[in-house]
N, C-alpha and C positions, 0 to 999 in steps of 0.2 A: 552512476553518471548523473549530472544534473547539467541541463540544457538552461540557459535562458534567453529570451528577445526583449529588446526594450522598445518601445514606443519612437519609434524616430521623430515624432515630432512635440514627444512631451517627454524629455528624459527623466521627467520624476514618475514613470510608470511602467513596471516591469512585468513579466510572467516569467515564471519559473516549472520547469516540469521534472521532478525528481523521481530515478527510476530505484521502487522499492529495493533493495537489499536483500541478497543471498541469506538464506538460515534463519528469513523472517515468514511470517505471518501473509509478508508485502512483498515477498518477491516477485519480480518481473511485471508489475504490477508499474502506472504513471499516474504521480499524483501532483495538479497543477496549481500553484499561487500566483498569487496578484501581489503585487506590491508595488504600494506608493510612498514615495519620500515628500515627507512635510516638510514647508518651507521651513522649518527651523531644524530640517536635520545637516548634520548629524550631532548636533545636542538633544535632539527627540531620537528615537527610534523607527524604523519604517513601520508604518502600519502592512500588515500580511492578511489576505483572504485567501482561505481554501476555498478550492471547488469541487465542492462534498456533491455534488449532486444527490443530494439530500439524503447520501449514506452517514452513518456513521463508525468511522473503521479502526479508530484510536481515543485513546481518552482526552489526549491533547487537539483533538481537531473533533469538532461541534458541525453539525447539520447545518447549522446557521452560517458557516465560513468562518468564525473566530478561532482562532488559533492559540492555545494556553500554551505561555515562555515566557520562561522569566526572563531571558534576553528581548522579549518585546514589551517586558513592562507590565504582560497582563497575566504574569502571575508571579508571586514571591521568590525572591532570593539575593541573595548575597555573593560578594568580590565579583567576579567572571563572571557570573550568572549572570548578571543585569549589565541593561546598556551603557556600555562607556565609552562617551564623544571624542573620545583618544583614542580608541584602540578600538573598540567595537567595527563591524564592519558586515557590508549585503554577506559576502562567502559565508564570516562564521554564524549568521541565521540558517543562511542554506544547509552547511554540513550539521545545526545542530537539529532542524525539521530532518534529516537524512537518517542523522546516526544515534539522535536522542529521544527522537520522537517516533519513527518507524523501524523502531528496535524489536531485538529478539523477544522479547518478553514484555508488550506492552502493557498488559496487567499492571505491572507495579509501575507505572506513570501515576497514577491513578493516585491524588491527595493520601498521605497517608498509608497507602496499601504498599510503600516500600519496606516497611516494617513486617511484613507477612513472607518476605525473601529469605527461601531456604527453608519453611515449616512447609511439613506438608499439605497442611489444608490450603494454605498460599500456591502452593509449587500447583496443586490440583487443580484448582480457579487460573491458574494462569496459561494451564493448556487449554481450560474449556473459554479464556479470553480467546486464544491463541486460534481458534478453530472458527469463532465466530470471525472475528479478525480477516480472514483467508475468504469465508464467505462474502464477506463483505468487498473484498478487495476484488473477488471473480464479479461481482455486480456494477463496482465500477471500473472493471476493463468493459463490462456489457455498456455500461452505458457511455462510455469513451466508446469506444467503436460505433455505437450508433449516432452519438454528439460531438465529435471532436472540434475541442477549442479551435474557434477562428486562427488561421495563422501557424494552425501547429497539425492541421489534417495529416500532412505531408510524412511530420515526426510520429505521430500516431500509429502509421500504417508501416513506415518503416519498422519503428520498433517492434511491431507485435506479427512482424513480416519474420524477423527474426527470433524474437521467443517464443513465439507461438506453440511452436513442439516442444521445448524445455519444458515450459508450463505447462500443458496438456499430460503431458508425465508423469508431471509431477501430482496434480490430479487425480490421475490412475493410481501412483503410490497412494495418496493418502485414501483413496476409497478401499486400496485393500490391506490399510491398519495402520501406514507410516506416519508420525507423529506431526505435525506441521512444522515446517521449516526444515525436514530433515529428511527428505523425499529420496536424497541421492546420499545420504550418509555423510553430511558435511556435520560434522560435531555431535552424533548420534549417539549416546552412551546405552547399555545395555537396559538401563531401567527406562530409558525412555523409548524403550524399542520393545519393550514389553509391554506398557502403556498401552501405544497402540491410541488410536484416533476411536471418537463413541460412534457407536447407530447412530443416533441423530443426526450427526456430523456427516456421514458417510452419504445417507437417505438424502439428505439439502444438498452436496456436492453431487451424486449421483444425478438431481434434477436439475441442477446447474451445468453439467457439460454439454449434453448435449446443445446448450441453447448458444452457449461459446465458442463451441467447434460449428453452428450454423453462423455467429457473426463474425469469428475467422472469412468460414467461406466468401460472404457476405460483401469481405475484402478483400476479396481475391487472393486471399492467403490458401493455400492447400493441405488441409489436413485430414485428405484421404483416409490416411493411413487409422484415421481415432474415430471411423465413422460407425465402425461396429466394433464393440469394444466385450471383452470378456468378461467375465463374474457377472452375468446377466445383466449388463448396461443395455437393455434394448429401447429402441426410437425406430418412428419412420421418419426416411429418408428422402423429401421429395426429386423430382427430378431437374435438375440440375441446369442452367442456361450453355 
């Protein structure tokens, strides 16, 4: 799903808030752009800012809010790829931030590292992208939930009113070994089910729940049920309003 509001009194100024993709790294996860149209478009292209709040969770989106596409111009390509004042259009930015850029395998975004698809020292580096990726994405639902963009609180709290247990699940899968993206068995092959998710991964997700399921609460989202959690996830619990 991708939401946007426009500015009712400057329609060259938009936000967009696009909700990560199943059997990613990004699911259930809301990640929000600006975009402004320059007085010469659409023979220019929209200029686009993410709002990294100073993560960084893909290779195409920068700490700084720039955004790498070759449909915006700020980075190489050829026919479709790049903007064309005939056909080019806001949607196919959005579905290509959506389905090109918060994809399965963001690893191979990355200049060059498409060439390493399908070897294995490639495939290996793209689950341990894959892992950090998810961390990253549970840092910015933390700070979405405690910042939410002016104007979109509303959307915020709804959305994570509703995934909030999907997610939290899914969580649980990958702290006891399920591969990222593949939490409920959506495209789950046998070699990637033996994989299995590192210590590392496990250890940083393990200290990230707890503080998720507290800014759930937080929002008056309910998720009792993931307050004491198995495989030795233990935290204290303060008491509750």
């Amino acid at each position: 799903t991708i939401y946007v509001r426009i500015y009712e009194e400057r329609m060259d100024l938009l936000r967009a808030a696009i909700v990560g993709p199943s059997a990613t790294p990004y699911h259930d996860g809301l990640f929000f752009f600006d975009i402004f149209l320059p007085p010469e478009y659409p023979h220019e292209p929209p200029l686009v800012h993410y709002n990294s709040g100073g993560l960084r969770v893909n290779p195409n989106l920068y700490e700084s809010g720039k955004v790498c596409l070759s449909l915006l111009n700020t980075w190489t390509g050829t026919g479709t790829e790049v903007w064309n004042p005939g056909s080019s259009t806001i949607l196919q930015v959005l579905l290509s931030l959506q389905a090109l850029v918060l994809n399965e395998k963001p690893y191979f975004n990355e200049a060059g590292y498409d060439k390493q698809m399908g070897r294995a020292e490639g495939e290996k580096n793209s689950i341990s992208y894959n892992e950090n990726a998810f961390i990253g994405t549970c840092r910015s639902i933390l700070y979405l939930l405690r910042n939410p963009p002016k104007h979109f609180e509303a959307l915020v709290e709804e959305h994570f009113n509703q995934c909030s247990q999907h997610f939290l699940l899914a969580c649980k899968a990958y702290m006891e070994g399920a591969p990222v993206g593949c939490a409920f068995e959506q495209k789950k092959t046998a070699e990637e089910s033996q994989k299995g998710s590192s210590t590392g991964f496990k250890i940083m997700l393990g200290k990230l729940f707890p503080k998720l399921v507290e800014a759930f609460f937080a929002r008056g989202i309910d998720c009792s049920q993931f307050v004491e959690m198995e495989k030795g996830i233990c935290y204290n619990w303060g008491k509750q309003p």
